[in-house]
Residue, then its C-alpha position, 0 to 999 in steps of 0.5 A: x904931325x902933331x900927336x893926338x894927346x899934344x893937341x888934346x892937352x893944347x885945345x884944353x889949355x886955350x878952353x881954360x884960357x878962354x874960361x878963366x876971364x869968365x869965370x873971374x867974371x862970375x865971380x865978381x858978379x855974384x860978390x857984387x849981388x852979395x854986397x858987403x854986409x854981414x847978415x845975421x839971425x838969432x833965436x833963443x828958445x828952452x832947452x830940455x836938460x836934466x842939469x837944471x833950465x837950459x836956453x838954447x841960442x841959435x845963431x846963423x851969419x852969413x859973412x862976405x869974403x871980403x869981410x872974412x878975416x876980421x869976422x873971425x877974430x871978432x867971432x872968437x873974441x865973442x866967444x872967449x868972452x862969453x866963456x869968461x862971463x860963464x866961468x867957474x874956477x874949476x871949468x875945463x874945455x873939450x870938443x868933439x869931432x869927426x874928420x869925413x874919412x875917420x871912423x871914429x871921432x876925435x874927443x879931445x880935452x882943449x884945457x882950462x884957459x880962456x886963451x886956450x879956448x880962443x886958440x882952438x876956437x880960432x883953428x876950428x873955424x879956419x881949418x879946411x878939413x872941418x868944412x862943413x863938420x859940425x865941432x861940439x864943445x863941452x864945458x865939465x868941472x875939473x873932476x869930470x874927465x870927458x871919458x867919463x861922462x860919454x863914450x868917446x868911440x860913439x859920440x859922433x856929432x855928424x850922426x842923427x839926433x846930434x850935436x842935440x844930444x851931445x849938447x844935453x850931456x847933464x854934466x856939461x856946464x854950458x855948450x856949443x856947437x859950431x859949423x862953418x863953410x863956404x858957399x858962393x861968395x859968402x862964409x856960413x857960420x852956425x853957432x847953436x849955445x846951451x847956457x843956463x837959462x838965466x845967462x841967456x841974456x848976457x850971452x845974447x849982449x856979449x854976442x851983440x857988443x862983440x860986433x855979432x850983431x844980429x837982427x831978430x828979437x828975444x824968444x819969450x818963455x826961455x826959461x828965466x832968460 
């Protein structure tokens, strides 16, 4: 006679047999609803800061799997090159973040390349443990070390009131949040930018010529943007 646990193991096998077809199914269905297309929002609106006028650049994407690996090299693109329209000789790069089990976040100086910048934007936005986390990123002077400018044990980005009030940090030059994941058959990527308020527009063009493009109008009264 065959034991107990052998034909457990053995009716669960063939559930997931019979399962498997239908859940592949499911999931083509739901990316044939989907379509193809990336779909995107973009909203710009002032920002309290006490280092001068601020514009706030929220901008939303939902993104098809299918579309997925190109989006994310265009993305960083994007992103690398509206870091260059806003860069100072002295800018350096640095981003905070807190794994789910950590107790503290991770505070971490990326440098004062672009290509730097590209290279750990493009991580961020593919590495699994940071589904769902929200990564901030602060651009100082060289003279600013990050240390300095907040405490590196308490400037959690998952807590209430953030990454708001890590993005009105008054040294920071211009800053970003990030948060990506995946949901159904889609990639949802969040970008919220802090620039100065008279760049609002160049950002909003180099986002829309990167091939981000995005399907809402200017926001009146940012500042001078």
């Amino acid at each position: 006679m065959m034991p107990r646990g052998c034909l457990a193991a053995g009716a669960g096998i063939l559930a997931l047999i019979a399962i498997s077809p239908f859940a592949l199914v499911i999931r083509s269905w739901r990316a044939w609803r989907r379509g193809g297309e990336v779909r995107s929002t973009l909203e710009t609106q002032p920002f309290v800061n006490t280092a001068g006028e601020r514009c706030r650049i929220n901008l939303a994407l939902d993104v098809p799997a299918s579309a997925e690996p190109g989006f994310r090299r265009r993305l960083t693109d994007a992103v690398v090159r509206v870091a260059e329209a806003l860069r100072r000789p002295d800018d350096v790069y640095n981003i905070i973040y807190r794994h789910p089990a950590d107790p503290e976040p991770v505070v971490l100086a990326v440098g004062p390349q672009l290509q730097e910048l590209g290279e750990r934007f493009s991580l961020v936005l593919s590495q699994g443990a940071l589904s769902g986390r929200t990564v901030v990123w602060l651009t100082l002077g060289r003279d600013r070390a990050l240390s300095e400018v907040l405490d590196p044990v308490a400037c959690d980005p998952e807590v209430e009131g953030e990454p708001e009030a890590l993005l009105a940090t008054a040294d920071a030059r211009w800053s970003m949040a990030t948060e990506w994941a995946r949901i159904g058959p889609s990639l949802i990527v969040r970008l919220i930018l802090v620039v100065p308020a008279g760049r609002a527009d160049d950002v909003r063009d180099l986002l829309n010529t990167g091939g981000i493009s995005f399907s809402s109008g200017r926001t009146p009264n940012c500042g001078g943007a």
